[in-house]
Structures are given as C-alpha cells and as structure tokens.
C-alpha positions in Angstrom: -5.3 -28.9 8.9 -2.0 -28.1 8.9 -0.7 -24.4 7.1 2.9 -25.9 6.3 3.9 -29.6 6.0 7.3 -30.7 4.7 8.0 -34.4 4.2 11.1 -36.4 3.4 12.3 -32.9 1.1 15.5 -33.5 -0.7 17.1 -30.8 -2.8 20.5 -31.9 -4.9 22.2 -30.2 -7.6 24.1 -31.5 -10.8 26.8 -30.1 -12.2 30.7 -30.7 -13.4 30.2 -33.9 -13.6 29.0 -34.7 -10.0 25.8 -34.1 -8.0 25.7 -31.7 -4.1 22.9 -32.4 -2.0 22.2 -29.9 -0.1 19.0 -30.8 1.8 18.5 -34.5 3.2 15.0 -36.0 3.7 13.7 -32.7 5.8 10.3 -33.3 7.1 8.5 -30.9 9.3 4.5 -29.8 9.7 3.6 -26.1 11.0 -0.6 -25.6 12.3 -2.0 -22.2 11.7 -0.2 -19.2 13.9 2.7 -21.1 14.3 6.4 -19.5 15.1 9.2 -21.6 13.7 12.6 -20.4 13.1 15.3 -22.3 11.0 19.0 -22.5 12.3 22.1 -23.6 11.3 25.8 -22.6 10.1 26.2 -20.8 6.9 25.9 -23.6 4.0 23.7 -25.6 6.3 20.8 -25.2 3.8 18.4 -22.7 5.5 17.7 -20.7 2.8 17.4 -23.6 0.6 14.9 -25.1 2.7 12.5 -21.8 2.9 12.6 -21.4 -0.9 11.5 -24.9 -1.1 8.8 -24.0 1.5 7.8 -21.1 -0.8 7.4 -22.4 -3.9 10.3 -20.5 -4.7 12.0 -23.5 -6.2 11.1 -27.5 -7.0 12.5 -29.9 -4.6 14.8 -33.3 -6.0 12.3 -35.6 -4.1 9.6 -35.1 -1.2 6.9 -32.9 -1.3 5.4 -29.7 0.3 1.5 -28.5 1.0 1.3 -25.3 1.8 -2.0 -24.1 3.3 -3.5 -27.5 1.9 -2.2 -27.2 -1.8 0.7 -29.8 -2.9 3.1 -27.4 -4.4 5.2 -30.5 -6.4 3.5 -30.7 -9.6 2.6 -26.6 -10.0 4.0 -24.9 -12.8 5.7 -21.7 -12.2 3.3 -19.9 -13.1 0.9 -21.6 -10.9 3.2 -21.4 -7.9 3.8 -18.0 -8.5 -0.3 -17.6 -7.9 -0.5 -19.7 -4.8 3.0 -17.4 -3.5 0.4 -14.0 -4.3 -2.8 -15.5 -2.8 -1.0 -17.1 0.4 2.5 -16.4 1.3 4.6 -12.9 2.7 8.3 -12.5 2.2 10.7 -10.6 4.5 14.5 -10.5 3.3 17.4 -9.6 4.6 18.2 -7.0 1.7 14.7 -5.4 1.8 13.9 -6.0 -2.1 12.1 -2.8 -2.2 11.3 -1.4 -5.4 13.3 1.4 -5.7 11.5 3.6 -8.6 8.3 3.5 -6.2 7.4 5.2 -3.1 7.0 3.7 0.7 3.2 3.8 0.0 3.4 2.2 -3.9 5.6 -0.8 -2.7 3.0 -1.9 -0.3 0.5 -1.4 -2.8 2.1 -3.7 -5.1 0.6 -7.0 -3.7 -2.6 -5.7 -3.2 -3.1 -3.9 -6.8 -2.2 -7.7 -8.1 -5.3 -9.4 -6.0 -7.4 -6.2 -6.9 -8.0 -5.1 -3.4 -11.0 -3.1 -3.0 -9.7 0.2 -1.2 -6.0 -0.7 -1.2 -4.5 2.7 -0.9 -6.4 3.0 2.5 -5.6 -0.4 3.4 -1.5 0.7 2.6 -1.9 3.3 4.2 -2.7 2.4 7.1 -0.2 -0.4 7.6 2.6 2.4 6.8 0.9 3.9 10.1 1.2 0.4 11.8 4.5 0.2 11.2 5.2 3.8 12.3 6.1 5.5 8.8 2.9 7.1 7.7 4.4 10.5 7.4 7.1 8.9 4.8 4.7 7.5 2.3 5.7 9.4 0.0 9.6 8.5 0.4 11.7 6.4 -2.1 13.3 3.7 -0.8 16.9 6.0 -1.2 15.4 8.4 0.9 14.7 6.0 3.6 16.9 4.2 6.6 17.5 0.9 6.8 15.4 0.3 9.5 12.5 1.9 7.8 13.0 0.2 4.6 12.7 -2.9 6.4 9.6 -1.4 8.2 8.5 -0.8 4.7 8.8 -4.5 3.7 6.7 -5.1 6.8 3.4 -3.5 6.0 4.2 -5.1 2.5 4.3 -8.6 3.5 1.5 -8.6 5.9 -0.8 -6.5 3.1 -2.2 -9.9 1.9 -2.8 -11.4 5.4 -1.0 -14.1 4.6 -1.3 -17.8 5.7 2.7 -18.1 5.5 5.0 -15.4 6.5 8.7 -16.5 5.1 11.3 -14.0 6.8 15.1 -14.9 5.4 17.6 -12.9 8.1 15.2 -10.4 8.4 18.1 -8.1 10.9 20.8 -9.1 9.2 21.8 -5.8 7.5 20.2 -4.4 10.9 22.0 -2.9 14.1 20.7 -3.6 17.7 18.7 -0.6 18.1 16.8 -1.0 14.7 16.6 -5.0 14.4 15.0 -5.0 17.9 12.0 -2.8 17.0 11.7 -4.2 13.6 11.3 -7.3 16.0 8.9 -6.4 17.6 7.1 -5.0 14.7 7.5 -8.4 13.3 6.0 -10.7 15.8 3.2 -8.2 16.7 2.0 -7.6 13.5 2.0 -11.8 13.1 0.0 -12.1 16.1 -2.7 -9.3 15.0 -2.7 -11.4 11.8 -2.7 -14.9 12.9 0.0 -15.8 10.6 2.3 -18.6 10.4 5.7 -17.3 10.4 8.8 -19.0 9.3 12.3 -17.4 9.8 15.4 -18.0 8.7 18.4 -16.8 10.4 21.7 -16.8 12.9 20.7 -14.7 15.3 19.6 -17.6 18.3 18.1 -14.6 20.7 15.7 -13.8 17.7 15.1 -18.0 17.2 14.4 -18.2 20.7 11.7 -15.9 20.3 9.3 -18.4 18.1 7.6 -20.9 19.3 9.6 -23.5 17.2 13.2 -24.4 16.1 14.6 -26.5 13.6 18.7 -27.3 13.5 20.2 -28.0 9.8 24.1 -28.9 9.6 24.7 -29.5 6.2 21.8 -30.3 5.0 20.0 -32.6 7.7 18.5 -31.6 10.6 19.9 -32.2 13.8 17.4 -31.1 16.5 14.1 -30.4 16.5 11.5 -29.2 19.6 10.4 -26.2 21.3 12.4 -23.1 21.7 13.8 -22.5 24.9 13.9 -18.7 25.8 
C-alpha cells in the first residue's frame, strides 16, 4: 500500500473577480521509506502542493490518501488528528515555540498522543540530534542550526509515516544546513519514514530518491534523482 498518493490535485483560488490556479491536475504515489523532493521556481506551487499533501489545506478538485486515509472529505478537525497521528513537519523558519524549552517543544507532540515515558523519549532524541546538554535552552538562546536540530527530534518524536520538510536550509549556511542534512536523512532512515521536501537547493534534491519539477503549477518532469 502506498504511504502518499496524489491524483489529478487541483488547487485554484477566487478572488477580485477572477479565479488563479495554481496547481494543475498533480498526480503522484510515494511507497513507504520513500525520498521525494519537490522542485521548481518560486511561485511554481511547491509549497502549495505539500500543504495539500498535509492536510494542511482542501484541494479545488483531486484527491489525496495519506497512509491509506482519503483526506478530501475530513473536517479540520479531523485532519488535524490524522496530521498528529501520522505526519512530521520541518520548516524553513523553525516554528519553535518560543516560551518553551529545547526539551518541552519536542514534548509537545508526544504529550498530545499521551506517550507513555515521553520525557525519556525527548530526551533522548535531543541527544540524537546532538543537543542534549541544551534541553533546557529557549529557542532565543539557541543557534539557528540548533533550532532547526530542535525541530528535528520534534518531528520524528511521533515516528511518523510522512515527513513534510518545506526549505528545511533555507535560513541555513553551508556548514550548518549540511549537518542538519545529514541529521535529516539519517534520522529518516533509522525511522523508516517517508520524507517529502520542498525546496531550491537541487544538491539537497538530488539527495532523495525522487524528484518532481512544478513550473507554475504543472509538473514538468518526473523520475529518479540523478546524483
């Protein structure tokens, strides 16, 4: 069975007395541990299509299953649960909480499924991820490189099916966005996660397995990723 499957998505806005598509009949089907990265220009409807893929928003026409469940006729409340239960987010800006520690922002997901040991379980990803000795660090206090490293052991803290990572370097330098890299695609193999990125960067596209090319809207290559 597949984890993510896309078919036919359209996505078009009204407004001012005229309606902008912005995604064109985008179909696409990811299998379990799958790396697939979305490319394209800016306006080319990447991040569009990943909060589509997430639930995150309600597609004009086509439909999305995400580890098996149609997502098309969920409320938002409803998608919000299959987001908690199945999906992990990496975003360009972090989205840290900022009045809670290192430690309490990874708790976060797993207090909301009611994770038996969770503190242990947080902790030890902050370890993973090679900031166990700032648990206890706001996200102010923190670099950011290690806030992102922070959003890390966050994301995987469910085991997600579906990792969504929108220009996860972007705010990044070399140095830093290359071991968050590597953080990012070790930590998805330990897991067995599907991961799904969104970004410009083609050396960090040609590292999935995967790529899709969007120019405004429609995709204009698809196929394996050539290192």
């Amino acid at each position: 069975m597949s984890i993510l499957r896309v078919d036919n998505l359209t996505k078009t806005y009204s407004g001012a007395g005229q309606d902008l598509t912005v995604l064109h009949s985008v179909s696409f089907e990811l299998a379990a541990g799958d790396t697939f990265a979305i490319v394209g220009p800016s306006g080319s409807g990447k991040t569009t299509l990943l909060g589509l893929c997430a639930g995150l928003d309600r597609a004009t026409s086509g439909s999305v299953w995400l580890n098996g469940i149609l997502l098309d006729q969920l409320s938002e409340d409803q998608r919000a649960a299959v987001r908690n239960q199945h999906v992990g987010f990496i975003f360009q800006n972090f989205q840290l909480l900022p009045t809670l520690t290192a430690l309490e922002n990874v708790l976060v997901p797993l207090e909301l499924r009611g994770r038996r040991g969770a503190a242990q379980v947080a902790l030890t990803l902050l370890d993973r991820v090679g900031l166990a000795d700032r648990a206890h660090h706001y996200p102010a206090q923190l670099s950011g490189g290690e806030q992102q490293r922070v959003s890390l052991a966050r994301a995987f803290a469910n085991r997600p099916a579906v990792l969504f990572a929108d220009e996860p370097t972007g705010n990044l330098d070399p140095n830093t966005s290359e071991r968050v890299v590597n953080l990012l695609f070790e930590l998805n193999r330990e897991a067995g996660t599907t991961l799904v990125l969104v970004t410009h960067d083609l050396e960090l596209a040609a590292r999935t397995r995967r790529i899709l090319r969007l120019r405004g809207g429609e995709v204009v290559a698809a196929g394996a990723a050539t290192p």
